[in-house]
Legacy VTK file of the C-alpha trace (Angstrom):
# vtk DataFile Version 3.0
C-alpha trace
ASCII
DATASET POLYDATA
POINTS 225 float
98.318 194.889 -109.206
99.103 198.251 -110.873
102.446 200.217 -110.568
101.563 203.285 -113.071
102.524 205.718 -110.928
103.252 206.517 -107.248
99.029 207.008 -106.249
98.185 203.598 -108.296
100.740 200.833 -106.893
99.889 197.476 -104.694
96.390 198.028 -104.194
94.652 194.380 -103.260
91.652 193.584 -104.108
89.569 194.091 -100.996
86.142 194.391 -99.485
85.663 195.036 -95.563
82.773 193.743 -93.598
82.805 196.743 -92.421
84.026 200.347 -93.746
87.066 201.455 -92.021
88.234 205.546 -92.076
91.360 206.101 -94.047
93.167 209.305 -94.824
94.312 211.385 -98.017
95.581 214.039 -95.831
98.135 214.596 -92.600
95.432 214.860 -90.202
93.228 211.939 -91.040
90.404 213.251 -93.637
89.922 214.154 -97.288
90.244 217.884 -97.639
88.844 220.077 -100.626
90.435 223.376 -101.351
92.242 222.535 -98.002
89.048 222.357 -95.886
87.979 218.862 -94.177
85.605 217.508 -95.336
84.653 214.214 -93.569
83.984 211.700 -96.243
85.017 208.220 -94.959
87.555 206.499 -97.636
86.831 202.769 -98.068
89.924 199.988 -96.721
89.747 197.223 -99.594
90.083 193.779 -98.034
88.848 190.277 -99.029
86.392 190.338 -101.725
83.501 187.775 -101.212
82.482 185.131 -103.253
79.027 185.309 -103.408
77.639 189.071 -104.831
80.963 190.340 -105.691
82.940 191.335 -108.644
86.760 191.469 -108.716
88.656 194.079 -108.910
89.678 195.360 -111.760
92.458 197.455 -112.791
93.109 200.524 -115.342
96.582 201.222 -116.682
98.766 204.781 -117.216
97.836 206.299 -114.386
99.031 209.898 -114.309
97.590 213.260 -112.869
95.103 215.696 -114.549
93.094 219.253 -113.832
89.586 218.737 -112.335
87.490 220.381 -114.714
85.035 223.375 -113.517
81.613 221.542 -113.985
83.287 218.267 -112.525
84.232 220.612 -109.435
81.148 222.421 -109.559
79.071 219.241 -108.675
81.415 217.275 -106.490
81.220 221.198 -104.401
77.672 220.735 -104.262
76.371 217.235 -103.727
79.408 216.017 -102.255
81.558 218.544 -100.099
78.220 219.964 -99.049
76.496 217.389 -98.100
79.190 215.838 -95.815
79.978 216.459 -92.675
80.502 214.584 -89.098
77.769 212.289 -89.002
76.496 212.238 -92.603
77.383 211.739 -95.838
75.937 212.378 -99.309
72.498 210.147 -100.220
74.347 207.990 -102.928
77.399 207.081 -100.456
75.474 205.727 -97.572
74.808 202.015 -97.062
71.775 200.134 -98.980
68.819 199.841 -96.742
69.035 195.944 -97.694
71.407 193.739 -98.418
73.347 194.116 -101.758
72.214 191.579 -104.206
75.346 192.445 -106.657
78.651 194.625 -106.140
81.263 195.044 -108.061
84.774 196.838 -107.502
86.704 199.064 -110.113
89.950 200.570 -110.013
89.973 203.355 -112.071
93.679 204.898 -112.248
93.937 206.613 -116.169
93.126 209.861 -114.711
95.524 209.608 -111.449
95.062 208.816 -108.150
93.758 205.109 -106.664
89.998 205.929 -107.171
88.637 202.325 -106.485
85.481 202.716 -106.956
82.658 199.811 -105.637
79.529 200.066 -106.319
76.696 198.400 -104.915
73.074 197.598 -106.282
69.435 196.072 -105.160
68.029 194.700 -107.661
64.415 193.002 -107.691
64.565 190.666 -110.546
65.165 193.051 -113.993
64.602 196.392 -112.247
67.449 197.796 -110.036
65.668 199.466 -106.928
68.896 201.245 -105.632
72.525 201.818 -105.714
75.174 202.939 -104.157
79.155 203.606 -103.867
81.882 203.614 -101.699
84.841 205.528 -102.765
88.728 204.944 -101.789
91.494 207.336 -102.503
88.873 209.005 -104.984
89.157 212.165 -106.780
86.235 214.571 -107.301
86.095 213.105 -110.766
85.531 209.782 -109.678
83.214 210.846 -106.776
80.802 212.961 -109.167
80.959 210.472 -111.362
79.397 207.758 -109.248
76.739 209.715 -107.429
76.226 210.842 -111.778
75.536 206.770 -112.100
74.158 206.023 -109.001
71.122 208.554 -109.598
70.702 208.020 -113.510
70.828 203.751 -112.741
68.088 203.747 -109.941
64.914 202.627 -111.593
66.121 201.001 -114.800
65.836 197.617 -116.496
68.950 195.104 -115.672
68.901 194.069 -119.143
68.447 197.673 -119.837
71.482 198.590 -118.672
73.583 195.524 -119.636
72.803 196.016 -123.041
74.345 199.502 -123.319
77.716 199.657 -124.509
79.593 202.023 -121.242
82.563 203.746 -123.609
79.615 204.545 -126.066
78.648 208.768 -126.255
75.361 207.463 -126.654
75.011 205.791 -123.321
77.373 208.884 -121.508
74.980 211.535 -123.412
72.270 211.474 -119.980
74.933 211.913 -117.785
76.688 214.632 -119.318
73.037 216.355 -119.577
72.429 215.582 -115.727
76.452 217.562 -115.324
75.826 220.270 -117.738
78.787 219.464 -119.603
81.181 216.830 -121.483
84.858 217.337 -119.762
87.370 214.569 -120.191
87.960 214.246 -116.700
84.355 213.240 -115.917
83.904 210.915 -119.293
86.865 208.879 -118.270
85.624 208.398 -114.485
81.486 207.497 -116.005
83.077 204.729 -118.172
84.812 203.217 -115.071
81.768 203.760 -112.889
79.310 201.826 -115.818
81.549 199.557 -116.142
81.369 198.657 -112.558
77.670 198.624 -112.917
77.671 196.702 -115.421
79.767 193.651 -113.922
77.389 194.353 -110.499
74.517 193.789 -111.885
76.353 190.266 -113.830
76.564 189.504 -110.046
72.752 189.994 -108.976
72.374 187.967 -111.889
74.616 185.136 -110.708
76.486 186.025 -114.235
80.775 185.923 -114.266
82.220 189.586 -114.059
83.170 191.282 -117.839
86.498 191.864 -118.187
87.591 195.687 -118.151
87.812 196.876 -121.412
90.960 199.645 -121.666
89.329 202.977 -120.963
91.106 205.928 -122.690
92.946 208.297 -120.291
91.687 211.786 -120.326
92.977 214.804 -122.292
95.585 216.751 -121.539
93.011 219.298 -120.209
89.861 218.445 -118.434
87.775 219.848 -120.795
86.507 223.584 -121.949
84.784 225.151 -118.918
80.917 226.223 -119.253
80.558 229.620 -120.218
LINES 1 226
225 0 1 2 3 4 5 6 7 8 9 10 11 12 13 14 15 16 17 18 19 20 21 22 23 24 25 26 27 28 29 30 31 32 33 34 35 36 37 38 39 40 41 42 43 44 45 46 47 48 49 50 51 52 53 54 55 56 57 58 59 60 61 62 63 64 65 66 67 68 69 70 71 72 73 74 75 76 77 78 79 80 81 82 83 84 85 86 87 88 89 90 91 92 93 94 95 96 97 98 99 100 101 102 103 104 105 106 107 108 109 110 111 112 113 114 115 116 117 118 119 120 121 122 123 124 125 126 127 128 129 130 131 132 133 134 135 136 137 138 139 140 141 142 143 144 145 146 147 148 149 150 151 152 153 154 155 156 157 158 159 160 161 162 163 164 165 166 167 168 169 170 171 172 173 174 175 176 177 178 179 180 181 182 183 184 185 186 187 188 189 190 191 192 193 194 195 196 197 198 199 200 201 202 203 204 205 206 207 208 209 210 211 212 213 214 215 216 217 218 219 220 221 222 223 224
């Protein structure tokens, strides 16, 4: 359990059978620039033995600027794509049954952002993934539908063999952004390294444990030009 600040305190490690809606704001939805925009957070309750990760947990939480590419895309493929009955392609439910999930908490950059992802995987290839966000910021939303989309076709041992706090294995996601901020290279390495210990899972493999991801700068990050 983490008590870095007053957004990153008591959160257990959870998984719901099913999702349930929670709130960020007063009248029951996550707002951007103060407009609703229906995304459903994720209640954490009861992780499962079989397929599932634990969660892990990041340290020195504290708030931070969303950078302008990292707002840029969460405007586009997130807030746009959401509304009353549907939600953006790489936050709806696999069209199978998981074969590995895994649950992150990543808190450096402030706010609860537990992140799970979930993958299909057909022996060494991953066929699809997906996330589920709770008490995410745009960083941490852009930065899983970023992995989601980049993961989706690759080799298992492809993907466990890259090293997630690497700028190597960041460089095709900051290409697929358009830019390096902070804000979004802190949120990738928590949303690889919840790849990484869901695909462990598909495997049958025991969870990594969460290396300490540097908090972001001061600033998000220089803004494209």
């Amino acid at each position: 359990v983490v008590r870095s600040s007053t957004w990153c305190q008591n959160t257990p490690s959870s998984r719901p059978t099913r999702a349930r809606a929670q709130s960020a704001s007063p009248d029951g939805g996550l707002t951007f620039d103060r407009r609703p925009t229906g995304l459903v957070f994720r209640a954490f309750g009861g992780l499962g033995p079989k397929g599932d990760a634990p969660l892990a947990t990041a340290h020195d939480a504290r708030p931070m600027a969303v950078s302008a590419p990292v707002r840029s895309h969460y405007a586009r493929r997130i807030f746009a794509e959401t509304g009353r009955d549907r939600l953006p392609r790489n936050f709806r439910p696999l069209e199978a049954p998981a074969t590995g999930r895994s649950t992150v908490e990543g808190c450096a950059g402030g706010g609860k952002n537990i992140l799970e992802l979930s993958v299909l995987g057909d022996g060494d290839r991953i066929v699809d993934v997906r996330a589920a966000c709770g008490l995410c910021n745009p960083a941490m939303y852009v930065a899983a539908d970023l992995v989601c989309e980049w993961a989706r076709g690759l080799g298992v041992a492809e993907v466990l063999a890259l090293d997630p706090l690497a700028p190597a294995t960041l460089a095709p996601l900051f290409a697929a952004l358009g830019a390096s901020p902070d804000d979004a290279r802190e949120k990738l390495q928590y949303a690889l390294l919840a790849l990484g210990n869901a695909l462990r899972a598909h495997r049958g493999e025991r969870p990594a444990p969460l290396p300490r991801v540097a908090p972001p700068s001061d600033g998000a990050g220089p803004d494209p030009e």
